[in-house]
C-alpha positions as CSV (number, residue, x, y, z in Angstrom):
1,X,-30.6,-25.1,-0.6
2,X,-28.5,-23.3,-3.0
3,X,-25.6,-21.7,-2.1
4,X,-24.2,-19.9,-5.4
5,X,-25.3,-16.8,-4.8
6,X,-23.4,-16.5,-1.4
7,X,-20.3,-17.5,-3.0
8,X,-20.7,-14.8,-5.9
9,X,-21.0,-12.1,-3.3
10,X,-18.2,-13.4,-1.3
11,X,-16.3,-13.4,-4.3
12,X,-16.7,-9.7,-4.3
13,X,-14.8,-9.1,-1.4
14,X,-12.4,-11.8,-2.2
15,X,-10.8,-9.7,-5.2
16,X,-11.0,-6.3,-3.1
17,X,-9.6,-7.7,-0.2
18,X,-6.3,-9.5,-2.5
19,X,-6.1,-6.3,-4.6
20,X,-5.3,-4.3,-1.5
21,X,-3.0,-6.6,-0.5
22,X,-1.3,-6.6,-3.7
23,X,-1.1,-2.7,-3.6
24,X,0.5,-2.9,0.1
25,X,2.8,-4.6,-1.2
26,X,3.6,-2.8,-4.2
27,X,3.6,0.1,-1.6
28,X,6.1,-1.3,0.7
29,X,8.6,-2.7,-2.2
30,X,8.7,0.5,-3.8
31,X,9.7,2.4,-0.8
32,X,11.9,0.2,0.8
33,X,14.1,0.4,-2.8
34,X,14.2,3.9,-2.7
35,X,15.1,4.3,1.0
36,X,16.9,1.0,1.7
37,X,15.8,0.6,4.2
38,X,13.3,-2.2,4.8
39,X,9.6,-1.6,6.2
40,X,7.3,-4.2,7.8
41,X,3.4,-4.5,6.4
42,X,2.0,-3.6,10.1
43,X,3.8,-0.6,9.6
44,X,2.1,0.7,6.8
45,X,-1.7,1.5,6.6
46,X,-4.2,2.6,3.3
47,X,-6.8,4.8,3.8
48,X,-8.6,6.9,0.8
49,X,-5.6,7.0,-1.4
50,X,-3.4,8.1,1.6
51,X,-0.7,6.4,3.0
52,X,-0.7,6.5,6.7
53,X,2.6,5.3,8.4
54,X,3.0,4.5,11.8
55,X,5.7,2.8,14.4
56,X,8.5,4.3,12.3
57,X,11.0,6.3,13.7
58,X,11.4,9.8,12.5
59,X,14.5,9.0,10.6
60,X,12.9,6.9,8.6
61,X,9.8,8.6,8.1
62,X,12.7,11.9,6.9
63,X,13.6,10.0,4.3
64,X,10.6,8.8,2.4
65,X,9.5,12.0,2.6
66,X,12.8,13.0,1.0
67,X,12.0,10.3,-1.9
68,X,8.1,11.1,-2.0
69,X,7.6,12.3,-5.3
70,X,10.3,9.9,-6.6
71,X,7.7,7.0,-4.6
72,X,5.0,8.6,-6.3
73,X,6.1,8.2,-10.1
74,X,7.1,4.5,-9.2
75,X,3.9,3.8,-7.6
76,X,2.2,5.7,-10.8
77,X,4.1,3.6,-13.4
78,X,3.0,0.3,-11.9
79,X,-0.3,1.3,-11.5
80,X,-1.0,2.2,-8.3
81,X,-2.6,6.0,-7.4
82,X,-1.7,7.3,-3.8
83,X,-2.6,10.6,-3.0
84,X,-0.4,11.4,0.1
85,X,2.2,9.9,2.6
86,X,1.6,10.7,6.3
């Protein structure tokens, strides 16, 4: 029995599963520069473009919408599009 084509399609999700853990990443370095103030990954979820943040207190969540269009060109320049931070 061959089993190639089961590890092509797996592949698929392989690459979309490391490329949005790459751009969680990016996500969370970029913000935490800008507010100094360091986030944790569970934290910080990705839906449609959006980033949804939750567990963080509200003095936190002040000041990265103080930085947000700053986060925005950062996150642009290294490539990666978000829509919104929630």
């Amino acid at each position: 029995m061959d089993f190639n084509h089961i590890d092509l399609y797996l592949e698929k999700f392989k690459k979309i599963l490391s490329q949005t853990s790459f751009q969680k990443e990016t996500i969370l370095s970029v913000i935490s520069e800008e507010i100094k103030f360091e986030l944790k990954s569970e934290n910080l979820k990705i839906k449609k473009n959006i980033v949804i943040l939750s567990g963080v207190s509200p003095i936190v969540k002040n000041e990265i919408f103080l930085h947000k269009e700053k986060i925005f060109n950062r996150l642009k320049d290294v490539g990666v599009n978000i829509s919104d931070i929630r």
